[in-house]
C-alpha positions as CSV (number, residue, x, y, z in Angstrom):
1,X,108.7,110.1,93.9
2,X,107.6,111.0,97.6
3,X,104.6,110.6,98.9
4,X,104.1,113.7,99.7
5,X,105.5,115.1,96.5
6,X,107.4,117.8,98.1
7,X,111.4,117.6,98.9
8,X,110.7,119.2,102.3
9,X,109.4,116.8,105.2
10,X,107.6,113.8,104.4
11,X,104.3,111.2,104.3
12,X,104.2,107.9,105.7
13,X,105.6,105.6,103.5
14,X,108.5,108.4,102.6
15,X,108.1,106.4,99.2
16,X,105.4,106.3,96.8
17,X,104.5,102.7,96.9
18,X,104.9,102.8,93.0
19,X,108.3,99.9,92.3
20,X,109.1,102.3,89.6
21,X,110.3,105.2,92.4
22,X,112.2,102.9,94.3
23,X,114.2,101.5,91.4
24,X,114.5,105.4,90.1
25,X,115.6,106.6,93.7
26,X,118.1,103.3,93.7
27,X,119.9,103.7,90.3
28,X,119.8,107.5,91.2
29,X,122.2,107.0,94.3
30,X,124.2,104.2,92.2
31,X,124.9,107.5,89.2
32,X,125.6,109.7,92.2
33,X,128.6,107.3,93.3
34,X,129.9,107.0,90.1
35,X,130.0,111.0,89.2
36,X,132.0,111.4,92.5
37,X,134.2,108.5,91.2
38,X,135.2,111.1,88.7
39,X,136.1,113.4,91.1
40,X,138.4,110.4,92.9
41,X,136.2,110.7,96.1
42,X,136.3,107.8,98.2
43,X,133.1,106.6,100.0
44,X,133.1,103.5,102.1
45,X,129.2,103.5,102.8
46,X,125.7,105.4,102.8
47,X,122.8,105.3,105.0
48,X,119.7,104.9,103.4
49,X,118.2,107.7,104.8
50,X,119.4,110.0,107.6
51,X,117.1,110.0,110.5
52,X,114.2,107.3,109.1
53,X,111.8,108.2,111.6
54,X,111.6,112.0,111.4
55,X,109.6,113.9,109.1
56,X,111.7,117.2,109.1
57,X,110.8,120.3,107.9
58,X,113.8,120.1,105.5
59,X,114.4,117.3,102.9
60,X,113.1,113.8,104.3
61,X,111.9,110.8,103.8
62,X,110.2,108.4,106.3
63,X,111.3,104.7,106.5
64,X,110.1,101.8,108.5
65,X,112.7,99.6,109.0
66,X,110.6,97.0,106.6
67,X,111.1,100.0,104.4
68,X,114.7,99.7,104.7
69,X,115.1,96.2,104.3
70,X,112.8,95.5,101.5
71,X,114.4,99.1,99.8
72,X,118.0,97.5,100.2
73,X,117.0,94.1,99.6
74,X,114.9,94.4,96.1
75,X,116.6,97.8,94.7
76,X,119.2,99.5,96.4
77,X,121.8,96.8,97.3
78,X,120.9,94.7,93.7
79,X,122.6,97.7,92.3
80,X,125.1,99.0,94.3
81,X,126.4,95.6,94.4
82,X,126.7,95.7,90.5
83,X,128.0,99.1,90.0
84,X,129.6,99.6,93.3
85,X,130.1,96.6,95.8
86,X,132.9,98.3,97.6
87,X,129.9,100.7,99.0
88,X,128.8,99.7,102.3
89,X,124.9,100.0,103.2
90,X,123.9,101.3,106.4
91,X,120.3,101.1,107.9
92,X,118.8,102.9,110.3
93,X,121.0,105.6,110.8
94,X,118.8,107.4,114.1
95,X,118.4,107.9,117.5
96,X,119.7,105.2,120.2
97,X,116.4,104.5,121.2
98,X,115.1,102.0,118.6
99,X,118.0,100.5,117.2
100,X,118.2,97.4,118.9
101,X,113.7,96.7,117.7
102,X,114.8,98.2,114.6
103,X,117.4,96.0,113.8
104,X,115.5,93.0,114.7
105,X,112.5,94.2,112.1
106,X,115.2,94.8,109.0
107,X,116.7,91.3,110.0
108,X,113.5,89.7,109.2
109,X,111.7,88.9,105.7
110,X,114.9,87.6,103.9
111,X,117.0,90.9,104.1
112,X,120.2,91.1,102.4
113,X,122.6,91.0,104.7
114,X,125.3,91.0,102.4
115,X,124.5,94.4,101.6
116,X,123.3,96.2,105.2
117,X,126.9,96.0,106.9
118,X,125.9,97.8,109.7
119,X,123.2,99.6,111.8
120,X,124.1,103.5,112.6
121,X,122.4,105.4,115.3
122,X,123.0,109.0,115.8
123,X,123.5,110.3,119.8
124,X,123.3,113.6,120.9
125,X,124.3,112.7,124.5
């Protein structure tokens, strides 16, 4: 499914550019919410992948923000918003230091808005 095809750290794109991985790795997620549903854990949203920009030595991913937005627009947020709509979809959940350009670059190319109700970023100070 990575590019990489190794849990730990990760290629640029994080994603094998194969549509079939992305729409795995989105209904994936969707069956993940729904087995904690059975458990009556509540979630109010998910980041689509912690730290985008950092290929750690530990599970990862790399994301672009295009990434992001054209990962939530044409799989993730099709199907949350089927099985789970009450999930919120939260992009670039990072450092402080590009979210404002990274917001701007998911806002573009018809992103779903509906679906990415917020930008996170992560601050150590």
């Amino acid at each position: 499914m990575k590019s990489n095809d190794a849990m730990t750290s990760s290629y640029a794109p994080g994603l094998k550019s194969d549509e079939r991985y992305h729409d795995a790795w989105a209904r994936y997620l969707s069956k993940w919410f729904t087995s904690m549903k059975a458990y009556d854990v509540p979630f109010w949203g998910m980041t689509v992948q912690n730290e985008p920009e950092y290929a750690a030595p530990w599970e990862a991913c790399l994301y672009t923000a295009e990434q992001q937005r054209d990962f939530v627009r044409d799989h993730l947020g099709p199907v949350l918003k089927k099985d789970h709509p009450e999930i919120n979809i939260i992009i670039f959940d990072h450092n402080k230091d590009h979210v404002v350009e990274s917001a701007h670059r998911a806002d573009s190319g018809g992103f779903a808005a509906d679906r990415a109700a917020r930008t996170a970023r992560t601050s150590l100070a």
